[in-house]
N, C-alpha and C positions, 0 to 999 in steps of 0.2 A: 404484456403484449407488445406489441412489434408492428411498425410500418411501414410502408414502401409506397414509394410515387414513382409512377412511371408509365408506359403504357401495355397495355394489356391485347396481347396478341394470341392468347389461346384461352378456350373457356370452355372445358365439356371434360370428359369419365372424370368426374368428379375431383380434377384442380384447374388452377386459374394460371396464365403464365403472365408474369411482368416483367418488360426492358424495364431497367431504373433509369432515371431520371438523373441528371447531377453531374459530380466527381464520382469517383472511386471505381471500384470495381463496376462493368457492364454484364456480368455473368446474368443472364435471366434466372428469374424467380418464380421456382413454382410453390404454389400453398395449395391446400386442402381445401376445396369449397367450404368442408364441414368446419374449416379454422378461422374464416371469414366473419370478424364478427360486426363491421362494417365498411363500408366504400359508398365513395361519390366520385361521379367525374369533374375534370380541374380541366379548363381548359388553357388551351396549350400556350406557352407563357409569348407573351408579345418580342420582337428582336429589340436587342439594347438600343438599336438606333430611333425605336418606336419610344424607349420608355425617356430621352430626352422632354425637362419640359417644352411649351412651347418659347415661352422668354429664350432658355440656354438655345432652340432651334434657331431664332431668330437673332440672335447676338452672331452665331458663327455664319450668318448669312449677309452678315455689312461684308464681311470681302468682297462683295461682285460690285463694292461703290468705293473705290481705292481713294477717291476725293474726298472722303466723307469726314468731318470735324464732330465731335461726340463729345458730352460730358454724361458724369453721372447724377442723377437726381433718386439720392437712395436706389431702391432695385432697379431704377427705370434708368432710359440712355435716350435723353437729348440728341437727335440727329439733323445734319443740314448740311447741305452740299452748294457750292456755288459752280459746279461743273457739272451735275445732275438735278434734273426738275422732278422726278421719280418721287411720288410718297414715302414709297421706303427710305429715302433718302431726306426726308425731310417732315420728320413727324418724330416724336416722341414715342419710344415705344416702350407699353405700359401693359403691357400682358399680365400682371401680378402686381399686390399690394406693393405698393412703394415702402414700405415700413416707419415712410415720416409721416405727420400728424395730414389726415386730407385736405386742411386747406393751405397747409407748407405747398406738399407737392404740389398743389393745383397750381398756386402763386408762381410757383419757379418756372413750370409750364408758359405759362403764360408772359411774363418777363420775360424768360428766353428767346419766345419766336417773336415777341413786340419789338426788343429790342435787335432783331436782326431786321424788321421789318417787312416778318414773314407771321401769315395769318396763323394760330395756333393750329398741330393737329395732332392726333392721336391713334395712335393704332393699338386698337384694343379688342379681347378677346368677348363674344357677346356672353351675358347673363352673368359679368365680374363685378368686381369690386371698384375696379377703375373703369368701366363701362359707366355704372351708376355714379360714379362719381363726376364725370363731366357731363354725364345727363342733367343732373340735377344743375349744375349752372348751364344751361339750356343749350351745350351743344348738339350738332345734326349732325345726318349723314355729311359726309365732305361730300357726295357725288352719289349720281343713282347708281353706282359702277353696284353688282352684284359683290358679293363678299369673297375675300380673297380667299385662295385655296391653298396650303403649304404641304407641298409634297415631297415623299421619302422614297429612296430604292437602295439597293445595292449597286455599286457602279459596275461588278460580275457582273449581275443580274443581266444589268442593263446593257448590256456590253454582247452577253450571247444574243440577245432578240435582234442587236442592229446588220443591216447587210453590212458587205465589202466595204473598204473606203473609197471612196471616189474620189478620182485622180484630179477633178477640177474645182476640187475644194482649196482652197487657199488658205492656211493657218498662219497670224503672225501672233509673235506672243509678245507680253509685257511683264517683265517678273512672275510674277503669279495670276495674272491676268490673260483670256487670250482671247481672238476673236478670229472665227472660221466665215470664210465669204465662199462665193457664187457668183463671182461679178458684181451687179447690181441686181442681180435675183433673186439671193438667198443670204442671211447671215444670221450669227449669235455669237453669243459671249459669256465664257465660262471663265470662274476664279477658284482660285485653292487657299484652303483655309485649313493646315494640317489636313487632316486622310479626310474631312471633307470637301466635298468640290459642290459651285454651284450653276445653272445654268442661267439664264437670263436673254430676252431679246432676240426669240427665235422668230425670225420675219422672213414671210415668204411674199414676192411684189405679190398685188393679186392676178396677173394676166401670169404667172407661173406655177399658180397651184396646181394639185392634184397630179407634179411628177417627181412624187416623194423626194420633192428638194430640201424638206425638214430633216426625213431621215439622214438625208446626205450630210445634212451639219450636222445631229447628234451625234452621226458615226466620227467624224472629225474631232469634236468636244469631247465624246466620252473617251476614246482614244488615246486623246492628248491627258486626260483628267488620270487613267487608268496606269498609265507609263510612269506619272510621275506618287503613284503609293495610295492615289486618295482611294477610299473604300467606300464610303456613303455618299450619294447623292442627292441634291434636292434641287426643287424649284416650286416658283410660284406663279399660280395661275386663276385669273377670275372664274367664280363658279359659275359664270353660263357660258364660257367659251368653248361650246361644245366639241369643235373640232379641234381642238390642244390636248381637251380632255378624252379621246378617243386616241389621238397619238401618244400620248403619255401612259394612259391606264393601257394600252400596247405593251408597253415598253416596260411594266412591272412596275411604275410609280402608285404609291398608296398614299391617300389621304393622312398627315399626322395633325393637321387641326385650322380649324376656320379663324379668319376674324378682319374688322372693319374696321374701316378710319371714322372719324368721326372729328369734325372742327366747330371753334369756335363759331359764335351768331356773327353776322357784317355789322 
């Protein structure tokens, strides 16, 4: 016996047709109902840029903290910045077993931010192994903030849905780093990290909302992002900022995964 993955675009006088799936030849396949001697549907395989974990997502996303000093602590990466006050810039992030004994890594954790003289913290994925693991020494929320949201596109994608560019956008760049303004109404700040790029810092003042001055900097950012090779996109966004997450899930960003900080007691 013999079989094919693929999809199935004809069903009736008695054969089944299937595009295949894959490499090789695309010629359709038709079989015999009567040669059928089983199937199931498979559904449809997620884009490479989905099947990133979230640790490798979040490593390629310290580009948008170009101050940033890291070390590594087995699988995990020590962050802290004295030119950014950002969490992501200054938390440990433990998305996956550390691979050293639990209370190695806890210890280094915690010496590392005492010794900078920064309260320990961690960003961590909920119902993990490093979740429970700093529960259990009785860390909390760092903040009521809702759980951070980490989101993926295509910078195509993203790039058909935005208008025109607007001529009164201002782009200055910094190596790899760039930041699009609006006078003092509107700005952001996108970095490139190989073919991925990321977004960060879309601020609208409040007395200018609601005259798609966001749009105006995305179109600006993805633009700039788009010209120099990057392919995937991301950003991050808290889970109740409803109005980010209406402009973004616009614009073809999809969900790749949740997760929370969580710090030492005082």
């Amino acid at each position: 016996m013999t079989d094919v993955l693929g999809t199935c675009t004809a069903w009736g006088d008695g054969v089944c047709v299937v595009e295949p799936d894959g490499a090789g030849p695309r010629e359709p396949v038709t079989i015999r109902l009567a040669d059928i001697v089983s199937g199931k549907p498979v559904p449809p395989r997620p884009s490479p840029r989905l099947r990133v974990s979230p640790q490798q997502a979040q490593l390629r996303a310290m580009g948008l903290f170009p101050a940033l000093e890291t070390e590594r602590l087995g699988a995990w990466t020590l962050r802290r910045s004295s030119a950014h006050d950002a969490r992501r810039a200054n938390s440990v992030l433990a998305m996956e077993p550390s691979g050293l004994p639990d209370e190695t890594a806890y210890a280094g954790v915690v010496d590392f931010y005492t010794e900078h003289g920064a309260r320990p913290i961690a960003a961590v994925l909920r119902d993990s192994e490093p979740e429970a693991l700093f529960l259990r020494h009785g860390w909390v929320p760092e903040s009521g903030d809702a759980d951070t949201v980490f989101e993926l596109a295509s910078v195509a994608a993203v790039a058909r849905t935005l208008p025109s560019a607007d001529p009164e956008v201002e782009v200055v760049e910094d190596g790899d780093l760039v930041t699009a303004r609006i006078g003092d109404r509107a700005s952001g700040v996108a970095a490139l990290d190989g073919d991925w790029v990321g977004y960060r810092s879309i601020v609208v003042a409040p007395e200018h909302r609601r005259q798609r001055l966001a749009l105006a900097i995305m179109t600006a950012l993805v633009g700039w992002s788009a010209e120099r090779g990057a392919t995937t996109a991301y950003l991050q966004v808290l889970g109740d900022n409803k109005r980010a997450h209406a402009l973004y899930d616009g614009l073809g960003f999809v969900e790749h995964h949740r997760y929370r900080y969580l710090a030492a007691p005082r």
